[in-house]
C-alpha positions in Angstrom: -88.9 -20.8 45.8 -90.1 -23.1 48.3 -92.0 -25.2 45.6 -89.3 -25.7 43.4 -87.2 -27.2 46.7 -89.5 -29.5 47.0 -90.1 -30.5 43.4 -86.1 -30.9 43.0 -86.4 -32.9 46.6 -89.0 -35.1 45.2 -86.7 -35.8 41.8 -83.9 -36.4 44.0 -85.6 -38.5 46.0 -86.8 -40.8 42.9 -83.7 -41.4 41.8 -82.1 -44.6 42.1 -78.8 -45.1 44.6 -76.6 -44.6 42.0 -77.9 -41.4 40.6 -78.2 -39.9 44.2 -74.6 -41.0 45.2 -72.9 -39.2 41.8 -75.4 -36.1 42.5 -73.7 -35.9 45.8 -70.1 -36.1 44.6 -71.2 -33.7 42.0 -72.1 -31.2 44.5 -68.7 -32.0 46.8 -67.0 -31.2 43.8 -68.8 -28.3 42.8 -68.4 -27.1 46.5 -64.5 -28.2 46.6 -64.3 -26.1 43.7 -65.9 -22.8 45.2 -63.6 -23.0 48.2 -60.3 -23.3 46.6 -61.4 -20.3 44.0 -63.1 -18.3 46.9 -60.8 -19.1 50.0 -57.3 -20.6 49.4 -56.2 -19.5 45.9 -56.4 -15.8 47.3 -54.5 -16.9 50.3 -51.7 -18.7 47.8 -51.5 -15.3 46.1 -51.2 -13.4 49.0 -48.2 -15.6 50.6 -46.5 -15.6 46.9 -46.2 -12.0 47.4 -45.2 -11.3 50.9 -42.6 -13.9 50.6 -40.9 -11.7 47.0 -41.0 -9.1 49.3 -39.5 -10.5 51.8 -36.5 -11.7 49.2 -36.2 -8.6 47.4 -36.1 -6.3 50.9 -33.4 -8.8 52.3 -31.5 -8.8 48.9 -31.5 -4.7 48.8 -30.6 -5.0 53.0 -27.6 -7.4 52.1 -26.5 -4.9 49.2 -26.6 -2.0 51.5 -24.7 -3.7 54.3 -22.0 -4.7 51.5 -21.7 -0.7 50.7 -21.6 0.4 54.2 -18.4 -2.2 54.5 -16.7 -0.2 51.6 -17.6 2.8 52.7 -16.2 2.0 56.4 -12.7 1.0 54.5 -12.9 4.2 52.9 -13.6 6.2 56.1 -10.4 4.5 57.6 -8.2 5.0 54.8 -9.6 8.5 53.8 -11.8 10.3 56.0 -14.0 12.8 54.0 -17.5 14.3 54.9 -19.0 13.1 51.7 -18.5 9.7 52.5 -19.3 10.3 55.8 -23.1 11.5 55.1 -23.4 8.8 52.4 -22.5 6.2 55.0 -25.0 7.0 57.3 -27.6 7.6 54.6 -27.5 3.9 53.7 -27.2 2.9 57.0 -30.5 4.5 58.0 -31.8 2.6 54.9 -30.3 -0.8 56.1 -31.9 0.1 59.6 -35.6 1.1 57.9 -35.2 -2.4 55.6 -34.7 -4.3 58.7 -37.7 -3.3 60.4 -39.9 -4.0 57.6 -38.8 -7.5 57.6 -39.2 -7.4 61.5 -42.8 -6.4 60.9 -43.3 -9.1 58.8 -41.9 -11.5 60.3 -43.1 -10.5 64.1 -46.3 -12.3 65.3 -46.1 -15.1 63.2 -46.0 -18.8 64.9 -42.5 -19.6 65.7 -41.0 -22.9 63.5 -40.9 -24.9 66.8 -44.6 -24.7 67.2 -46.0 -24.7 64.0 -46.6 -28.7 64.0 -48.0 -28.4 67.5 -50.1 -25.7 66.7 -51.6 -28.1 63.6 -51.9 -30.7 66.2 -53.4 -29.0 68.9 -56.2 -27.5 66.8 -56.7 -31.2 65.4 -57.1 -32.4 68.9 -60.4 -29.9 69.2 -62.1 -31.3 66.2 -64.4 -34.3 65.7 -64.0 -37.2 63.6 -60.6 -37.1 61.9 -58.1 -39.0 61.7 -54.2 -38.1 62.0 -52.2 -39.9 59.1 -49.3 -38.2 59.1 -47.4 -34.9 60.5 -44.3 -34.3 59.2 -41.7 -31.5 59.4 -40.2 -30.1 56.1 -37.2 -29.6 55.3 -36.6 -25.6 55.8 -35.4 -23.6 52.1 -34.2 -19.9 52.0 -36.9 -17.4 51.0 -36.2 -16.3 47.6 -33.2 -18.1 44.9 -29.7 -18.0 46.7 -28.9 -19.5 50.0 -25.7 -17.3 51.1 -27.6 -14.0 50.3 -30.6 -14.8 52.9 -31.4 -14.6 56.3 -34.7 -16.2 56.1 -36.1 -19.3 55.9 -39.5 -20.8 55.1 -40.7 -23.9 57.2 -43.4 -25.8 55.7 -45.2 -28.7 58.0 -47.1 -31.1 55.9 -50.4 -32.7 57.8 -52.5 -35.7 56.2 -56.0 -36.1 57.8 -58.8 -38.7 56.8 -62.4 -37.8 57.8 -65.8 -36.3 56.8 -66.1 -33.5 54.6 -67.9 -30.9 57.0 -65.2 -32.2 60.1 -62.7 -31.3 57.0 -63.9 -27.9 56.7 -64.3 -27.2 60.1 -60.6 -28.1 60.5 -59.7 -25.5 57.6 -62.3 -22.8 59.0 -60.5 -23.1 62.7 -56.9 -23.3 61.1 -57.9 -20.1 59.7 -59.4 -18.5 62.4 -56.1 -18.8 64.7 -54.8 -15.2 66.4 -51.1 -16.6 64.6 -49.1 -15.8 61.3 -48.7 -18.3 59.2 -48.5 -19.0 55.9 -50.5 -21.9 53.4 -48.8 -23.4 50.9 -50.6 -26.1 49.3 -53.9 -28.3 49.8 -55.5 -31.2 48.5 -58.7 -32.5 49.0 -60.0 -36.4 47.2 -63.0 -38.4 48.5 -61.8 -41.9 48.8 -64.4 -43.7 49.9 -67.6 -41.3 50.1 -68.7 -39.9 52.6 -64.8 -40.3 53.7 -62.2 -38.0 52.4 -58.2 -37.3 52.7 -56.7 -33.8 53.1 -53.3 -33.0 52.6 -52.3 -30.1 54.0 -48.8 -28.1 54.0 -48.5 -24.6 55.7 -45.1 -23.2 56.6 -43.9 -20.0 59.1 -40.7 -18.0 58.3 -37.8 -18.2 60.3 -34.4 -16.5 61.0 -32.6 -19.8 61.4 -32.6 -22.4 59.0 -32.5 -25.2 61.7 -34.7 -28.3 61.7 -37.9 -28.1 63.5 -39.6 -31.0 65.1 -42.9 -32.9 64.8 
């Protein structure tokens, strides 16, 4: 093994500059390539489901809620123990439905610090450079507006540096003790060995207020 490093070192290291700099953006590729299969398309997957869930459990809560209105108007107007035990069957439900989103939705970075947070670990790292950090505008989790109670809010960060200060970045974003949620990420080499991220990760909020940043 050791002798066919070397032999591959010595061919590298016969190759003219050119060669050597498009054998090096090969193997950035190649290695851009193994991380978005390996790291962040499972974590896209993972956030596409938890936020359907989300949507679908909020849609069923906001059905039940509409039931437990009629069946109130019902009570009032003609109290009968039927009704009665239904009522309080879908309320329990309502209640249970609630807690799940609760659960999902507890320990995760709050919408006011999610661009600090993005900053803050920035601040630790070595040699990159802050483009831009912008706030999102917020959007309802799942298709209609007036049936939701929850809202996703993405922050968007553009950094310029090396590709291992890059990575480092990522691998300490990921690291954090905080829910949150990645959304998108791209990754070009501009001007090798310097290269651009473009990063958007987003929290989920009750309120669908702006957040700052």
């Amino acid at each position: 093994m050791k002798e066919r490093w070397l032999v591959l070192c010595d061919h590298f290291a016969n190759r003219s500059m050119r060669e050597k700099v498009l054998i090096v953006l090969s193997g950035l590729v190649v290695i851009c390539l193994l991380i978005q299969t390996v790291l962040i398309d499972p974590l896209f997957q993972k956030n596409k489901l938890i936020e359907q869930r989300i949507a679908e459990a909020t849609k069923v809560n906001r059905g039940l809620m509409s039931e437990i209105n009629l069946l109130q108007k019902q009570l009032s107007a003609n109290p009968d123990i039927e009704v009665d035990k239904q009522f309080d069957s879908l309320q329990q439900q309502s209640q249970q439905l609630s807690m799940t989103i609760s659960q999902v939705i507890d320990g995760m970075v709050s919408p006011s610090q999610m661009a600090k947070l993005l900053e803050s670990v920035l601040a630790n790292g070595k040699k990159l450079n802050l483009v831009s950090l912008t706030s999102l505008p917020a959007k309802p989790v799942g298709t209609n507006k007036a049936d939701n109670s929850y809202y996703i809010h993405p922050v968007r960060i553009e950094l310029t540096g090396q590709y291992f200060a890059i990575q480092s970045y990522l691998s300490a974003l990921e690291s954090l003790p905080v829910k949150y949620y990645w959304h998108s990420l791209k990754y070009t080499v501009e001007d090798y060995p310097q290269a651009r991220l473009i990063l958007v990760v987003y929290t989920i909020g009750s309120r669908e207020e702006f957040i700052g940043g």
